[in-house]
N, C-alpha and C positions, 0 to 999 in steps of 0.2 A: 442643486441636482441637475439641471437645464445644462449648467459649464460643464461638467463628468459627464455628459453624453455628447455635448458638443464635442469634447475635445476626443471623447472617444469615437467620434463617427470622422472625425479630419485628420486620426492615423488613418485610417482605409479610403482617405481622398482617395484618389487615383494622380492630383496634381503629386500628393506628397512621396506617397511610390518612386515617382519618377525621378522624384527629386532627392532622395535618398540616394547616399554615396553605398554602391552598394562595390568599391574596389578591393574593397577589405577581402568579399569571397573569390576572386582570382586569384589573391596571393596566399591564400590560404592551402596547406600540402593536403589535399585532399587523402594521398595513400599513406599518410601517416595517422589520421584522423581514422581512416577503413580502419587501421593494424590495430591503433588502440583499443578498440573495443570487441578483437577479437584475440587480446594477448593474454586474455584472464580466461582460465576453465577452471572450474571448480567441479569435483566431483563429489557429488554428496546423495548419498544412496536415501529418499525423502521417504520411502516407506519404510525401512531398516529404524529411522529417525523416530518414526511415528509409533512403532512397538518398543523403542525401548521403554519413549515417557511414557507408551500407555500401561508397561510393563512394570515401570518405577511408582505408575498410580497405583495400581493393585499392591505390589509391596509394600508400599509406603504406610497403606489402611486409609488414604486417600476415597479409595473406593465407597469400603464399609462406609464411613464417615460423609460422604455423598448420599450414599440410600437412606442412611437413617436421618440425615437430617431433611430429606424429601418427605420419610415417612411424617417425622414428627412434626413438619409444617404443613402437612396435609390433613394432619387430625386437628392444629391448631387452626387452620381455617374451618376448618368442619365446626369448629366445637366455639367459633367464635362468630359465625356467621349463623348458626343453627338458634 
């Protein structure tokens, strides 16, 4: 346990910082890294989304089958805890 904190406190030396090759981020294309993460739009309309499945629950009898089985575990705690 002592070595896993050791060795996690001597990544944030300040000698090892320094001493990190850090050339890698110079060569790196910086305005091709911006592009990519602005080259995906998705449009996805999140409340349209949200009344279909709530839409497809009620159809489904999803619903009915939620109340009653709330009902009938709230009489079976009643009736087992009583």
């Amino acid at each position: 346990m002592l070595d896993v904190t050791h060795n996690l406190l001597s990544v944030a030396d300040p000698q090892f910082m320094t001493s990190f090759d850090w050339q890698w981020m110079h060569q790196l294309d910086w305005q091709l890294v911006a592009q990519s993460g602005g080259a995906r739009q998705f449009n996805q309309d999140v409340l349209g989304n949200i009344s279909k499945g709530f839409n497809n629950f009620v159809q489904s009898g999803q619903l009915v089958a939620l109340i009653i089985g709330a009902v009938l575990g709230y009489l079976l705690r009643t009736i087992t805890m009583g």
